[in-house]
N, C-alpha and C positions, 0 to 999 in steps of 0.2 A: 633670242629665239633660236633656238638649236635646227640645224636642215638636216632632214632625213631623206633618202632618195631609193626609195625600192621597184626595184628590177623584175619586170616579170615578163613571161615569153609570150602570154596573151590580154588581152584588153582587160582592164579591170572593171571598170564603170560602163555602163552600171552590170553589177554582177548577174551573172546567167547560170553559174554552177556552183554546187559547192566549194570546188576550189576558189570561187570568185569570190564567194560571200568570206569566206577565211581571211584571202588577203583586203578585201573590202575593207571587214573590222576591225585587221591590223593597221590599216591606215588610217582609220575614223579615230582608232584608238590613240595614234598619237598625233595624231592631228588636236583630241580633246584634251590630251597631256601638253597642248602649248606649240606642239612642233611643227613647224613648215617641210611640208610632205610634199614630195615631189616624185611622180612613178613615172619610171620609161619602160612601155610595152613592145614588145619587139615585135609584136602583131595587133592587126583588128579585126574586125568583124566580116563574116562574108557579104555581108549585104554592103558596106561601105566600099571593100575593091568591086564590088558590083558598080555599082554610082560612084564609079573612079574620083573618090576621095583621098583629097593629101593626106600626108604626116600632118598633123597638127598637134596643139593644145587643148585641154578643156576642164572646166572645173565642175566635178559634180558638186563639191563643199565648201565653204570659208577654209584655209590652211591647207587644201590639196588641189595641185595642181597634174594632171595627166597629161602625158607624154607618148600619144600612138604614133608608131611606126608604121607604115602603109606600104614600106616596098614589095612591090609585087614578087620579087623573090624569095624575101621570105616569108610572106602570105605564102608562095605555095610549097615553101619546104612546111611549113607548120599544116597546109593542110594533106599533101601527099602522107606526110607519115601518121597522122589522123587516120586517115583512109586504110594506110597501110596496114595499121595497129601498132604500131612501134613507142618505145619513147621518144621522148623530145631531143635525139641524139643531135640533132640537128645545129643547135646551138655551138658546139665543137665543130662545124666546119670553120678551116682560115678567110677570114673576109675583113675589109674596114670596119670600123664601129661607128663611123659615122661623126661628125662636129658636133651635132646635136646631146650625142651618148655622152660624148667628154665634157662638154658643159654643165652637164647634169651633174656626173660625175666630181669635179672640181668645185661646185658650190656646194656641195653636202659634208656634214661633218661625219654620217652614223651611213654606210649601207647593205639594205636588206637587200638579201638573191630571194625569189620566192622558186623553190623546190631548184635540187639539187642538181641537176642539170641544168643552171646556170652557174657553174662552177669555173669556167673560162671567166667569166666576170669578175667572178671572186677574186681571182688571182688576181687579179689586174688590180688591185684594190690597196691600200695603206693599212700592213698593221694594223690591227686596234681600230678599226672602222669598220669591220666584217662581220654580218650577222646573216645565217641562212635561216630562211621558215619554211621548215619541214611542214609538210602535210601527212605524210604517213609515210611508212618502210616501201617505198617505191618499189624494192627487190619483192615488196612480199606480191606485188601485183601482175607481175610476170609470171606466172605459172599454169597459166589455163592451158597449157599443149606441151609435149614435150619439147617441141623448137625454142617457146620459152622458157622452157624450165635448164634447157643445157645451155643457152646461149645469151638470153636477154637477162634472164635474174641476178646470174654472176658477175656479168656485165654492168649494170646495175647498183649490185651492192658495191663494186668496188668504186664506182662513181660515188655513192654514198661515204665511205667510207673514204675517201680524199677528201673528200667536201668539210666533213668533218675535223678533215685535221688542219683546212687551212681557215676556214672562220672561227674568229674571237669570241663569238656567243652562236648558240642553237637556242630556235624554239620549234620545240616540237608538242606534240597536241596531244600525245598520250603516254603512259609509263611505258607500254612497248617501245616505244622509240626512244624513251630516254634511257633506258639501259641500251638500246644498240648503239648509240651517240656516246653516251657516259664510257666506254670500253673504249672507242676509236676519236674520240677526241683526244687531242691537246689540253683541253680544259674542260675538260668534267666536272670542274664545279662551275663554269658560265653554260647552262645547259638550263632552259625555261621550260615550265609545262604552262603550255598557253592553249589550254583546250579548243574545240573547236565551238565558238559562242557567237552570239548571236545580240544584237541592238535589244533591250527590254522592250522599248517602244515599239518594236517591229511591226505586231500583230496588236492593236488594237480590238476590243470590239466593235463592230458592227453592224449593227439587225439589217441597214437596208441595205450594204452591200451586199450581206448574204440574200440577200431576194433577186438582187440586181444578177448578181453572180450565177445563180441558180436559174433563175427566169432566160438567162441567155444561153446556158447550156441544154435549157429544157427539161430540168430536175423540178418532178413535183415537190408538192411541199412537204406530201408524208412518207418522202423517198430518203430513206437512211444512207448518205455520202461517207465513203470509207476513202479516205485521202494516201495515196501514195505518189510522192513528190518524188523525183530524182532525174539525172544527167544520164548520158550518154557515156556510160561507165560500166567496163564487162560485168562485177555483181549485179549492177542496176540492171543488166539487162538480164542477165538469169533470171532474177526476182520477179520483172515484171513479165518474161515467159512462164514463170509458176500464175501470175495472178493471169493472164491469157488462157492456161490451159484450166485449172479452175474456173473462170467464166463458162469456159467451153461447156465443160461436163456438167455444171451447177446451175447454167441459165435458168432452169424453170423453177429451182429451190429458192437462187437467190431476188427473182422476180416476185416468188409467194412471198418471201418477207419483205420486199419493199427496201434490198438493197442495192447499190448502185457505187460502182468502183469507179473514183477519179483518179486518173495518171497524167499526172502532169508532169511536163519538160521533156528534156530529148533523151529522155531515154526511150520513148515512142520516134521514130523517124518521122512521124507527122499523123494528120488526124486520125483516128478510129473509133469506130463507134458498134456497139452491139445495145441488146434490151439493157444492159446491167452493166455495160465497162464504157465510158469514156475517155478516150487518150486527148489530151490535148496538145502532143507534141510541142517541139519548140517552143517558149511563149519569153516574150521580153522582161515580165515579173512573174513570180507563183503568188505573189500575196493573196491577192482576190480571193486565191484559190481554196487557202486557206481559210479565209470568211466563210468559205460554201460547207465545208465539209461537218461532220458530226464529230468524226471520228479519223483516226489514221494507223497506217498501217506498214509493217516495217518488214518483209519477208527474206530479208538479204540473209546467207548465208554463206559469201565467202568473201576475202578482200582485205582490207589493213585501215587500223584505225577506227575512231570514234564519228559514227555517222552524223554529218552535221545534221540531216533530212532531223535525226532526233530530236537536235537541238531546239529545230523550229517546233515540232508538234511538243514537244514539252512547257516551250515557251507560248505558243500560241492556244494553251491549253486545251487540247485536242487528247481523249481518253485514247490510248494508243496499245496495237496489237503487234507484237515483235518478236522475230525469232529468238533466243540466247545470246546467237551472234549478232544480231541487230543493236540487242542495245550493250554489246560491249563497252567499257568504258565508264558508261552509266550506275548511280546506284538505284537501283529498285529493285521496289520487293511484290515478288509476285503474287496478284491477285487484288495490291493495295496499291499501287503505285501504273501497274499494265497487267494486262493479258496475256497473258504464254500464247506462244505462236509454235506450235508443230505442224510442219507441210504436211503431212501424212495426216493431218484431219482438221485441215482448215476452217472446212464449216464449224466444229465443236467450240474454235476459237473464236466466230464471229458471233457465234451464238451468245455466245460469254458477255462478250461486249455490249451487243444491240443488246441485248435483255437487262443493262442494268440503267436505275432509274436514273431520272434528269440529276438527283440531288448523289446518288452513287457514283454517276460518269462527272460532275465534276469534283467530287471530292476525288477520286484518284485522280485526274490532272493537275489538283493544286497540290497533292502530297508530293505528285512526281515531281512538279516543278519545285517547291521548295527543296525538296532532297538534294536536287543536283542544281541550286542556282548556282553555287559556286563554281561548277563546272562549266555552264551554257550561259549565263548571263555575263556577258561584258564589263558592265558596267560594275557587276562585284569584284570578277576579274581585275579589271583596273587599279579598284581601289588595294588592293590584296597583294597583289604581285609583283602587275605587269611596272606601276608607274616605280617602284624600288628598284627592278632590274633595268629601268631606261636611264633612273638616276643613277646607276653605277656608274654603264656603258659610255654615259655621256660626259663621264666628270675626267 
């Protein structure tokens, strides 16, 4: 059995953000290709340094074993520069790495860095055992001010752009980034697109959780749920400032039709509530959440990369409302697959949607999802790609 040991800067299990659910499934994933998986997080969670919790162990699955770090110093360089807005530069200060990190480190044959700023890691690492999992062009997400745009993005890509030259393999989650990697690699041709996908099983049906789900939130039952999922991540928050200010202006239109916008995760800083928007802030899983909704809704319009949030309502077949840039990455065709999303007339898009029948809204969800299984399903992933590029790396 081959060890694999991937590195990440925050808690993996159980996942809380997109970024979580990415490396989640990379690890599920080779945990189901046979390998003992072993992650050390360099941090936890805030509620755990609350309830002055050790370093420990813990297994969310059979083949994966978690590795949290709990020092209180670096919990708070990871949540200062949170706070701050910064990347994770944090990682590059000089410090021990600890007994525990080198244990790890020496029993594994294959190791992943999860996002590029763990590139100090990297080095430290053998030849031909280095693999980084890109999430998306890090540099493209530093741009929202010009403080970022002169100092953090440049910053940034050149971080990217070592990273690249000293790991053995990339995967990265979309063609944007495989030609930024493919240039600044050493090995352009060990370069994975391993989109951003999602467990098939994930989202089951079912009827009584969506009552359970509903009934607790206090959604009637002939109240149309427009689901927008997401993190604590500058698009995500624009996006959900557009669905904010639309509530605002459109309470009483969208009260007449009996619609009702769920915001779930942190990209809300915690509850809110009006006639027609529900935030659920933070919340430990979205699934439930998912059971509630009709429908979902994707307003993002700036950022990098392939939005996992799509992955889930494609897969959880939920008839989906999206900007262009939303569903980058994706194939669909509009009108058959989603509904066009233009900010500038929101309503006409909602319209679009709620007005089509039971047997209309799900045949566009199963056309979307078959179009893009290959992209968002795992488990096709796996069989396709991911388990040939493991048998390379690993031989």
């Amino acid at each position: 059995m081959k060890r694999v040991l991937l590195l990440s800067g925050i808690q993996v299990f159980p996942p809380e953000s997109g970024g979580n659910l990415r490396t989640a499934s990379l690890a599920k994933s080779l945990a189901g290709l046979g390998c003992q998986v072993r992650i050390y997080s360099f941090t936890g969670r805030k509620a755990d340094y609350k309830s002055f919790q050790r370093s420990d162990f813990h297994s969310p699955q059979p083949g994966i074993l978690e590795y949290v770090n709990r020092s209180w110093i670096l919990g708070f360089l990871q949540w200062a520069t949170y706070r701050l807005g910064l990347p994770d530069l944090w990682h590059f200060l000089p410090r021990p790495l600890g007994r525990q990190f080198w244990a790890c480190v020496e029993s594994s044959d294959l190791v992943v860095a999860d996002f590029p700023f763990l590139l100090r890691y990297l080095k430290k690492m053998k030849p031909g055992t280095r693999i980084l999992n890109s999430h998306n062009l890090e540099h493209e997400r530093w741009r929202e001010n010009r403080f970022q745009r002169a100092c953090l993005a440049p910053l940034v890509k050149k971080i990217e752009e070592a990273a690249s030259k000293i790991a053995d393999w990339v995967l990265v989650s979309n063609a944007e980034e495989k030609d930024f990697y493919s240039v600044h690699s050493v090995n352009p041709g060990n370069i994975l697109l391993l989109p951003n996908a999602v467990a098939p099983d994930r989202f089951k049906p079912d009827p009584s959780l969506k009552v359970k789900v509903r009934r607790e939130l206090g959604i009637e039952d002939d109240q149309k749920v427009i689901l927008f999922a997401a993190s604590h991540y500058g698009p995500n928050r624009e996006a959900y400032k557009t669905l904010l200010d639309f509530d605002r202006e459109k309470s009483n239109w969208l009260e007449g039709q009996r619609i009702v916008f769920l915001v779930v995760g942190s990209v809300a800083p915690g509850p809110h509530r009006t006639k027609t928007l529900i935030a659920t802030g933070p919340v430990k899983s979205v699934d439930g959440y998912f059971a509630a909704a009709d429908f979902a809704i994707n307003p993002i319009r700036s950022g990098s990369g392939t939005n996992i949030k799509m992955a889930e309502y494609l897969l959880a077949r939920l008839p989906t409302l999206a900007t262009a840039f939303g569903k980058r990455g994706l194939t669909l065709k509009e009108g058959e697959d989603y509904v066009p999303l233009e900010l500038s007339r929101i309503s006409e898009g909602i319209t679009l949607m709620t007005d089509l029948t039971k047997e209309a809204s799900w045949k566009m969800a199963y056309n979307a999802y078959e179009r893009n299984r290959h992209l968002i399903d795992i488990g096709v992933i796996l069989q396709e790609s991911f388990a040939p590029f493991l048998s390379r790396a690993l031989s």
